[in-house]
C-alpha positions as CSV (number, residue, x, y, z in Angstrom):
1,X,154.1,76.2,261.7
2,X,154.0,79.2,259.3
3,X,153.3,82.6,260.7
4,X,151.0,82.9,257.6
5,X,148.9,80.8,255.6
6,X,150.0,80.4,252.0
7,X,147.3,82.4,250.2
8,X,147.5,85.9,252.6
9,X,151.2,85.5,252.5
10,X,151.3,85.1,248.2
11,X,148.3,87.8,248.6
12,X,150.8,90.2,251.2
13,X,154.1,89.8,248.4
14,X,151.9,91.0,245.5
15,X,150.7,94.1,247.1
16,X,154.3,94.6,248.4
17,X,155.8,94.8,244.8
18,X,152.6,96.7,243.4
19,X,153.1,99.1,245.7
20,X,156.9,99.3,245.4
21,X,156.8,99.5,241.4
22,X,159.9,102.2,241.3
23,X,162.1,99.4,243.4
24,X,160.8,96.9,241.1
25,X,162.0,99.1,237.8
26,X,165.6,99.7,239.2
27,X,166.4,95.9,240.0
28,X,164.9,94.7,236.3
29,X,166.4,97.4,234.5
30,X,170.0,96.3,234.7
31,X,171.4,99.1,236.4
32,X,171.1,96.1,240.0
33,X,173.1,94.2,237.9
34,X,175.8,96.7,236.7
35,X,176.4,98.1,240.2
36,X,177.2,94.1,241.2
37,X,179.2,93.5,238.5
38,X,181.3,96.9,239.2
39,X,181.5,96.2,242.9
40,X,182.9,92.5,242.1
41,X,185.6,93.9,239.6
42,X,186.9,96.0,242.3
43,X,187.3,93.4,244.8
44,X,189.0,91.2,241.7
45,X,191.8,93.8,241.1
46,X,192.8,94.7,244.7
């Protein structure tokens, strides 16, 4: 059994990523992506 019904929990993620706007900008921006991609080169060439 779920520890929330559907529509509080859908309700509970929307307020999280209003409220966390800033996080939201840094992982849609590319700069998430680009810090992947540089980590993932380094492991390739050691």
């Amino acid at each position: 059994m779920p520890s929330l019904e559907f529509e509080v929990g859908l309700e509970k993620t929307i307020d999280w990523y209003l409220e966390n706007e800033e996080w939201m900008k840094n992982v849609t921006n590319g700069d998430y992506q680009k810090y992947y991609e540089e980590q993932y080169e380094k492991r390739e060439n050691m």
